[in-house]
matplotlib code that plots the C-alpha trace (Angstrom):
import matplotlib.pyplot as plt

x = [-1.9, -5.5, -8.3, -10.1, -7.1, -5.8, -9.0, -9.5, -6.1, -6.8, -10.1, -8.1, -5.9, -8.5, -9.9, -6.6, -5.3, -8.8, -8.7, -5.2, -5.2, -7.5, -5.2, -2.7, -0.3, 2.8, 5.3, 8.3, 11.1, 10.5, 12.6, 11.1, 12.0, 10.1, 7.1, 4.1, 1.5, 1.5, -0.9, -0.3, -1.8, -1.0, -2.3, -4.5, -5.2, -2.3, -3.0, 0.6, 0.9, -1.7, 0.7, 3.6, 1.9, 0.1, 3.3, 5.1, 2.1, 2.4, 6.3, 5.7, 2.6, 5.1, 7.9, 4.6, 3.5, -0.1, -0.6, -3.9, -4.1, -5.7, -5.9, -7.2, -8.5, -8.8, -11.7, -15.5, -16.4, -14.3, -14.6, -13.6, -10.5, -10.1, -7.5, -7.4, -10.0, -10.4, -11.7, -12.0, -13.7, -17.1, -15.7, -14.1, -15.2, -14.4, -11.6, -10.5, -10.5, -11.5, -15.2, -15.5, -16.1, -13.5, -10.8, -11.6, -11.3, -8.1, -6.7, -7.4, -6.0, -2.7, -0.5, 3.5, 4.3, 2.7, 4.2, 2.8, 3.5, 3.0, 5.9, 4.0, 1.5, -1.9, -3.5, -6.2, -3.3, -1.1, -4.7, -4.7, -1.1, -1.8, -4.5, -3.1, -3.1, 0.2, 3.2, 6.1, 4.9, 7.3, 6.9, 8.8, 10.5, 9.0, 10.3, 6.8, 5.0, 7.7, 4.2, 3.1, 5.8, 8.1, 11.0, 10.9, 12.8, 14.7, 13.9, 16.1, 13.4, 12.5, 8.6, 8.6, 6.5, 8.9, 12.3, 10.5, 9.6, 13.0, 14.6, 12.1, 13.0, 16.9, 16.4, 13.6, 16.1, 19.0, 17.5, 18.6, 17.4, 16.9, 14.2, 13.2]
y = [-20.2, -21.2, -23.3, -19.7, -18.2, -20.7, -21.1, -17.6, -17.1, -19.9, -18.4, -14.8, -16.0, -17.8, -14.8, -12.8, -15.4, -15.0, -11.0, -11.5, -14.6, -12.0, -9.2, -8.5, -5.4, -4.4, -3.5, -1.1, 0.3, 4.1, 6.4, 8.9, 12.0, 10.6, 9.2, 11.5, 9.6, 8.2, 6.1, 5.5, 3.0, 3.5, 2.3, 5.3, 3.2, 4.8, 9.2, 9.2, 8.2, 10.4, 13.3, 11.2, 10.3, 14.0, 15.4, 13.0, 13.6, 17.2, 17.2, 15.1, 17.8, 20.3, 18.3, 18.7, 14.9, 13.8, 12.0, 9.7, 8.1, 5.2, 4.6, 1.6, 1.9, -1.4, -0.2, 0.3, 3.7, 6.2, 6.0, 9.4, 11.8, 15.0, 14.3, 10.7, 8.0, 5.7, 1.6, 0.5, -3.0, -2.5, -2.7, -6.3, -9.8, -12.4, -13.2, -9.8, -9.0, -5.4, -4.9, -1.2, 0.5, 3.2, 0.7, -0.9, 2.7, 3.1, 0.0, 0.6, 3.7, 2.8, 5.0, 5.4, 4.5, 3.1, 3.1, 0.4, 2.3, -0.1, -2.2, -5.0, -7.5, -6.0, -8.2, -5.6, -3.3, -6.0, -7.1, -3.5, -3.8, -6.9, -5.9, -2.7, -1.7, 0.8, 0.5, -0.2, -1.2, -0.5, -1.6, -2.8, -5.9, -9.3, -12.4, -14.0, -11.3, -10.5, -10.9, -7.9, -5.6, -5.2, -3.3, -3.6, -2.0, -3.4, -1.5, -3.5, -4.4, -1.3, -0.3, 3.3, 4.7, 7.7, 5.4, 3.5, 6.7, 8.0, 4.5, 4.4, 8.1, 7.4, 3.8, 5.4, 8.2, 6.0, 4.5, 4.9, 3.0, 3.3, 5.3, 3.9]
z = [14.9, 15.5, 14.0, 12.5, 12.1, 9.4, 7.7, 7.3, 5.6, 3.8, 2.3, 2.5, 0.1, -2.6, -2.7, -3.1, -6.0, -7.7, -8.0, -9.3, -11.6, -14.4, -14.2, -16.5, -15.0, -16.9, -13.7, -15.1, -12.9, -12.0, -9.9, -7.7, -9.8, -12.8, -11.2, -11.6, -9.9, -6.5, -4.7, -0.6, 1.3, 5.4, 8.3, 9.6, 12.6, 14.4, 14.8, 14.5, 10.9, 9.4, 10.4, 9.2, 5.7, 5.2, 5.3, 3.0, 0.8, 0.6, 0.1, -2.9, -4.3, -4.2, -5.8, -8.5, -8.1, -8.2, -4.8, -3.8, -0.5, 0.9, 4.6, 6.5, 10.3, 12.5, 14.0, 12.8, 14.2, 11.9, 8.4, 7.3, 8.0, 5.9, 2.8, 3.3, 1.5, 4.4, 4.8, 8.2, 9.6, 8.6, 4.8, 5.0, 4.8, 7.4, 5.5, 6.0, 2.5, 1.7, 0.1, -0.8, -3.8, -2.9, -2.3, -5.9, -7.3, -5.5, -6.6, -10.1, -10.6, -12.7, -10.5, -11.4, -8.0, -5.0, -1.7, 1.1, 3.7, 6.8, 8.4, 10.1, 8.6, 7.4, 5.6, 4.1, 2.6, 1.7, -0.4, -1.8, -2.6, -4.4, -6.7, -7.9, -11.3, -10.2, -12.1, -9.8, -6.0, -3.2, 0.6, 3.5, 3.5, 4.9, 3.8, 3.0, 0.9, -2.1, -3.8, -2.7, -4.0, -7.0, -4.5, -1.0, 1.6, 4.5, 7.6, 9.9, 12.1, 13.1, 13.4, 12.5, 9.4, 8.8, 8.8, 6.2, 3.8, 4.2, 3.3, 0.4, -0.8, -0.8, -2.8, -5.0, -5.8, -6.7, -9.4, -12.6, -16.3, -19.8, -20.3, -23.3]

ax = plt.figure().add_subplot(projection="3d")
ax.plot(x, y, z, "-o")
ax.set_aspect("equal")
plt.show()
């Protein structure tokens, strides 16, 4: 790793521990069936996985679930797509920490479930992820950011947005608890 590189994920995560030392979330277990909010956060950067995440999305609106999305775009020319609240480059710090009142919005919203749906490092989603007021956070597996997540899913190495979603659907559905 370079010189900037390690500095900025050393001032990345200051500012990550920071935002998270003054909150105080209460994380409980949900399955799928009894969540009734959902927040996504994708990376939109990719066409592919808008199609992937819309229709995910819509399944779940018609299972009758309340579904917000958040998408981030590595790039500094599109900051819109219909459906989709988007951040892109021009709304992060040099430490690559998001900076946008929408993604504060997002991030507070105290969602029953949210779903990281991105399978390689990202460090403004995994930020996102982090901060979020949600109940129970779910993502893909990496062995150096169980911070991010209170379930992750192991997709066996493979790269693929939809694998993930039906991995997370299947685990998500097999919970069961004391509902209490």
């Amino acid at each position: 790793m370079k010189y900037w590189d390690r500095l900025r994920n050393y001032f990345y995560k200051r500012a990550l521990e920071k935002r998270v030392r003054n909150l105080n979330i209460q994380h409980h277990i949900i399955n799928l069936s009894d969540a009734k909010t959902i927040g996504i956060v994708y990376d939109s950067t990719n066409p592919a996985n808008d199609t992937v995440i819309t229709a995910f999305a819509e399944k779940l609106r018609g299972q009758g679930k309340q579904v917000e999305i958040l998408g981030f775009i590595d790039d500094k020319k599109i900051d819109s797509k219909p459906g989709v609240t988007i951040f892109n480059k021009k709304n992060l710090s040099w430490t690559l920490a998001p900076q946008d009142e929408r993604v504060d919005k997002f991030a507070a919203q105290k969602f029953d479930l949210l779903l990281g749906c991105f399978t390689s490092e990202n460090l403004p989603l995994e930020f996102v992820t982090r901060i979020s007021r949600a109940r129970w956070r779910i993502g893909a597996y990496t062995e150096n950011k169980t911070d991010c997540y209170d379930m992750m899913v192991n997709v066996s190495g493979k790269n693929d947005l939809a694998y993930l979603l039906e991995q997370t659907t299947y685990f998500l559905n097999q919970i069961k608890y004391d509902k209490k």
